[in-house]
N, C-alpha and C positions, 0 to 999 in steps of 0.2 A: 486677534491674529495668532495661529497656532507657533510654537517657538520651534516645532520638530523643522517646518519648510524653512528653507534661506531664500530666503526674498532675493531677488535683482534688485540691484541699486543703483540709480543714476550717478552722475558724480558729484550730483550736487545733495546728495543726501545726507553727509554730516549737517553742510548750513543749513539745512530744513530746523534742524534741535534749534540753532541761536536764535528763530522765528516763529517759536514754540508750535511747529506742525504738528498734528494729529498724523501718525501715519497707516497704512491701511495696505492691505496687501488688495492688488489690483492686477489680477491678471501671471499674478507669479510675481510683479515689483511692488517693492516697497514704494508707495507715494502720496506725500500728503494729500489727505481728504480737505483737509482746512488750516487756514492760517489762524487767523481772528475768527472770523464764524459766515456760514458760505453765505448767508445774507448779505451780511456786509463787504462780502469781495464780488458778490454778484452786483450787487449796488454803483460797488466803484468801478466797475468791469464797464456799469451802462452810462453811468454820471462823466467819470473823468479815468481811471486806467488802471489794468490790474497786469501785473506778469506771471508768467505762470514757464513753469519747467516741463518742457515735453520732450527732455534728451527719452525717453524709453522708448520714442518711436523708431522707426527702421527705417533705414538710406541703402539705398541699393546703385553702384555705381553701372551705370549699361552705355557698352562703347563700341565702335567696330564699325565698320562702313554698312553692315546691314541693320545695327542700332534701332533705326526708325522704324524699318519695315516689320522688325523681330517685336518691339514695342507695339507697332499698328495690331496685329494680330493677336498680340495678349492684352487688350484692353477694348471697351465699347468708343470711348473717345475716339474724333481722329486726330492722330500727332501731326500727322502733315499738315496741321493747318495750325500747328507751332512756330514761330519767331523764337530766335534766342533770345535770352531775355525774359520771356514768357513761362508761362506754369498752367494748368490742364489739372481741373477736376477728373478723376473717371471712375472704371472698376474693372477687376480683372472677373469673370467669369469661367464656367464649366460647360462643358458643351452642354450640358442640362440646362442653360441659364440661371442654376446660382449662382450666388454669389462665392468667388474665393476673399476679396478682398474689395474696398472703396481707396483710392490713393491718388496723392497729387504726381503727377508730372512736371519735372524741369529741363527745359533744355540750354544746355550750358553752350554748348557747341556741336557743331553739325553733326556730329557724328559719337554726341556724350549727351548724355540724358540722367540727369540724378530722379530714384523713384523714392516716395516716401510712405511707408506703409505702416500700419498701425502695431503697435507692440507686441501684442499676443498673438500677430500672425507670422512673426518675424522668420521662423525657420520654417512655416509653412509655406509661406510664400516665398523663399528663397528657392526651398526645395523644388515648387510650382514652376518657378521662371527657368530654374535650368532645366527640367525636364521641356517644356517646350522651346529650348533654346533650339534656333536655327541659322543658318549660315555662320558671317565673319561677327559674331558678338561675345563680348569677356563681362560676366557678370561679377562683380564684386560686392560682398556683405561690408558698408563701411559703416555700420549702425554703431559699433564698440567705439568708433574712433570718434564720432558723433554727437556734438551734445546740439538740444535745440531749445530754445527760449520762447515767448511768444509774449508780446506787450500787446494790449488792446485795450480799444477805448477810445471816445473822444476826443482825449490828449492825449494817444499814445504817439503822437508826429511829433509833436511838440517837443513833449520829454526826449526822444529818441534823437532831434535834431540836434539837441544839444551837445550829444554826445560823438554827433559825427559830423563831416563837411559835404560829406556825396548830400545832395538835394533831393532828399524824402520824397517832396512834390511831384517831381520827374517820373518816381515809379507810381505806374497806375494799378489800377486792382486787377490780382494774377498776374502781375511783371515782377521783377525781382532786379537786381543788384549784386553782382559777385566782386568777390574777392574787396570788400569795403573795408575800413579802419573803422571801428567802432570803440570810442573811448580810450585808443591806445591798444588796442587789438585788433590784427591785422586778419585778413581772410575769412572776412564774415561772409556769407549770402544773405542777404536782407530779400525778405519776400512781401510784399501785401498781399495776404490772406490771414487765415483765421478762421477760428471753428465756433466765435461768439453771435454772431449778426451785426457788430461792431467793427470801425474799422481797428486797423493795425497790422502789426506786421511780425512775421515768424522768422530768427534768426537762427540760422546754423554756424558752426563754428566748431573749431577741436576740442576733443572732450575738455582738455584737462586746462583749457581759458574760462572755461565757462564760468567760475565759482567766483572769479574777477569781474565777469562784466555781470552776472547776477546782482552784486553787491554796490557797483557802479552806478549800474542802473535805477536799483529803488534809494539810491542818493541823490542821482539828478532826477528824482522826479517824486519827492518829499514833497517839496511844498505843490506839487499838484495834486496831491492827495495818490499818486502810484502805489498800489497796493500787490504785497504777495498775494497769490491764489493757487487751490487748489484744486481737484478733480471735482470737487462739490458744484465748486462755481461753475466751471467747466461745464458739468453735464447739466445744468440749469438754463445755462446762455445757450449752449449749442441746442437744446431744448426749444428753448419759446421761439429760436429762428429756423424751427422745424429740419435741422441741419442731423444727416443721418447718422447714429451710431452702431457700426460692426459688430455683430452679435448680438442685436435688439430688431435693427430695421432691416438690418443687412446681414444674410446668411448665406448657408450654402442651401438652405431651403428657401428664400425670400429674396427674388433675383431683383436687377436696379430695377427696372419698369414698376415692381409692385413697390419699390419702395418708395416712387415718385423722385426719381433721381434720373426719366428721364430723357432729361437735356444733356446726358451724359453718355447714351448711348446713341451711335449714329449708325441705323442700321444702313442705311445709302451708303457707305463711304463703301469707295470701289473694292478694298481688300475683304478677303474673309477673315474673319474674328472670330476666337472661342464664344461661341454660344451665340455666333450670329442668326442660327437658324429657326432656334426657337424665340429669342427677343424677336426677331422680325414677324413671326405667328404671332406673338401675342399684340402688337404691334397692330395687326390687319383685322386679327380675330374679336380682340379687347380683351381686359383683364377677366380673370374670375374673380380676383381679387385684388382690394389696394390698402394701401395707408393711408388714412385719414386723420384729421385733430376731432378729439370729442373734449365737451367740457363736461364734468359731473353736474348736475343742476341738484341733485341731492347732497345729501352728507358723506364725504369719504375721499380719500383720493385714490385715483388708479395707478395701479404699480404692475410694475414689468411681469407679464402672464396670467392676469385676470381674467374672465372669460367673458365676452360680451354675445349677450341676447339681443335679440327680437325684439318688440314690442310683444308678439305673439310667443316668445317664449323659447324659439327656437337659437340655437349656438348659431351664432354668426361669423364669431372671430376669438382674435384677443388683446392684452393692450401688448402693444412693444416697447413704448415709455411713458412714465407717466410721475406728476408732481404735483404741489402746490407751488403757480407760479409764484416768483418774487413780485416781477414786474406786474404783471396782470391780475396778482388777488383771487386766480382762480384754481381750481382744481381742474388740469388737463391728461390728457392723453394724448396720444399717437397709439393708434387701434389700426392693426389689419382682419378688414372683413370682408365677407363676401361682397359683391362689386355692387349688389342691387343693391344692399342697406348704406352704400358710400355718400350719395349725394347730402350737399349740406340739408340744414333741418332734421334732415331724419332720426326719429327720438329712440333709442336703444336704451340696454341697459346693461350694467357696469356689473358684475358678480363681486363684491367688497364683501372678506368676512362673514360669507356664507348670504348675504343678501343681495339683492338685485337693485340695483340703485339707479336713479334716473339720472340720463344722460340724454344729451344731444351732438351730432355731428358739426362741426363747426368749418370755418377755412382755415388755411394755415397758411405762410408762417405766423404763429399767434403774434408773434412781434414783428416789427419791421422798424428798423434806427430811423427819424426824421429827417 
C-alpha cells in the first residue's frame, strides 16, 4: 500500500486494528483484506456467520413525485413492480448497453427510493443520475452519512434476533425493515440480501452508530461462531454463487445480458430505458458473447484477464474472475467468450504463465446453499 495516496476510510476503521485486519487499499479505501485468514471467514460465512463492513458503499436518496418514473428510465429493472418494503436487483446502463453500474433498489415510500451503489462508482454514478435527472426529483449523496454492515450465514437470523424485537422471520428475501432498534440503536433498515449465496441481511444505519453495533454484534454471536470478514472472503463467496462483480463482469464494455444478469433487465416493461434499444437487439439477435464458469482440469488457477483459447488455438475470450474455490476444491473461472465456445463441456484453454492450460466449460452458480 503506497503511503503518498490517503485512502478513504469507513468509520469503522480504527476497530479494524483491535481485530488485527490486514488492510488493503481497495478502490481508493482503506479495507480489510482479512481478519483471521479468508479461509477461515469464508468457512464461517458458509457453516454458521461472518459480518463484514460494507459502509464504503453509496446511498443515493431519490424523492419527488416523478421518483419512480425518473428511477424506471435509469435502470433495466422494472420499479413499478416495487412494494414498499421491497428491494430490486438491477443496473443502470449507457445507451451503448454498458454497463454504468449494477445496484440494489429500495423503496421506502411512494414517492422515496433509497439506491445503493458500489464504491468506486460513487461520484460517477451520482454525477450519471443528475445528468439524466428529469421532472419533480431531488437526488441526494447520503453515502458520508452512511455506514452499512452485512451479517451472513446460516445463523446470521439467529444471532441478529437477539439483538432486536422486530421478527427477522417476517422479512423475506429482497424485503427489508426500516427504521428497526437494533441492540439499542435506533433507525436501522434491515434488508435480507447479500452478496454471499448465503442467507443474511445488510444493515444501514448513521455513520457514527455503527462502531457500537459492530462491536455488539460479534458479542451476541461469539458463541455461534460469528466471525469478522473481510473483502477476501467477500470476493470468494460472491464468487462460487456466480454473483457479479463491477469492474470484472460488469463494465461499461460488458453490458448485463453478457454478464448473465439477465433476469435483471426487462426489456418489455412499457417505458424507455437507457440502453433499452440495444439490450432488446441483443435480446432477439443473441449474444456474441457471454460469461460462463470454466474449471481448470490442469495445474494453475485463472485470474482476472487471462486469455482463453480454442481447443484449435484460436483467442476466444478472457477470465473476468477466477480462484481456488474454498468450498469446491477447485480451480474456477467466470470466462467471457465468444458465444459459440459457451455451451457447457466445451474444453478450452486457460493462458496461465505463458502456457495454455486445460480447462473445461462448466454450469454456474458453482455453488448453491442447501
Amino acid at each position: 500500500m503506497s503511503t503518498d495516496t490517503v485512502l478513504k476510510r469507513t468509520p469503522l476503521f480504527e476497530t479494524y486494528k483491535k481485530y488485527g485486519a490486514k488492510v488493503i487499499d481497495f478502490g481508493g479505501w482503506g479495507l480489510p483484506v482479512q481478519f483471521s485468514s479468508i479461509l477461515e471467514e469464508h468457512e464461517a460465512v458458509r457453516n454458521e456467520a461472518g459480518l463484514f463492513d460494507v459502509s464504503h458503499m453509496g446511498e443515493v436518496l431519490v424523492e419527488g413525485k416523478d421518483a419512480e418514473s425518473y428511477i424506471n428510465y435509469l435502470v433495466t429493472n422494472d420499479v413499478t413492480k416495487l412494494q414498499i418494503n421491497q428491494a430490486q436487483y438491477t443496473a443502470m446502463c449507457y445507451p451503448d448497453g454498458g454497463t454504468v453500474d449494477d445496484l440494489l433498489v429500495y423503496k421506502l415510500a411512494s414517492e422515496k427510493y433509497l439506491l445503493v451503489i458500489n464504491a468506486a462508482n460513487i461520484e460517477k454514478d451520482y454525477e450519471w443520475m443528475k445528468q439524466q435527472a428529469k421532472g419533480n426529483v431531488t437526488l441526494t449523496n447520503i453515502s458520508a452519512d452512511t455506514a452499512q454492515l452485512a451479517i451472513q450465514g446460516p445463523k446470521a437470523e439467529k444471532i441478529l434476533q437477539k439483538v432486536t424485537d422486530t421478527n427477522l422471520a417476517e422479512i423475506g428475501f429482497f424485503q427489508f425493515a426500516d427504521h428497526v432498534t437494533v441492540s439499542g440503536i435506533s433507525g436501522v433498515l434491515v434488508s435480507r440480501t447479500g452478496y454471499t449465496g448465503e442467507d443474511g441481511f445488510e444493515l444501514y444505519l448513521a455513520a457514527d452508530k455503527v462502531e457500537a453495533l459492530w462491536e455488539r454484534l460479534l458479542d451476541a454471536g461469539k458463541e455461534d461462531g460469528l466471525k469478522p470478514c473481510g473483502l477476501g472472503a467477500r470476493d470468494t463467496l460472491r464468487f462460487e454463487a456466480r454473483l457479479a462483480l463491477y469492474g470484472q463482469e460488469l463494465s461499461s464494455e460488458i453490458g448485463p445480458l453478457e454478464a448473465g444478469i439477465g433476469f435483471a433487465v426487462k426489456t418489455n416493461k412499457e417505458s424507455v430505458f437507457l440502453g433499452k434499444e440495444v439490450l432488446a437487439k441483443q435480446k432477439e439477435e443473441g449474444l456474441k458473447r457471454k460469461i460462463v464458469g470454466i474449471e481448470v482440469t490442469g495445474r494453475g488457477i485463472p485470474r482476472h484477464g487471462y486469455k482463453v483459447f480454442s481447443e484449435g488455438g484460436e483467442e476466444i475470450g478472457f477470465i473476468t474472475s477466477g480462484t481456488h474455490s474454498p468450498t469446491l476444491k477447485k480451480s474456477l473461472g467466470l470466462a467471457l467468450l465468444s458465444a459459440e465456445f459457451a455451451a457447457v463441456g466445451t474444453q478450452v484453454k486457460v493462458e496461465i504463465r505463458n502456457k495454455q492450460i486445460e480447462a473445461v466449460v462448466v454450469k454456474t452458480p458453482f455453488y448453491k446453499k442447501s
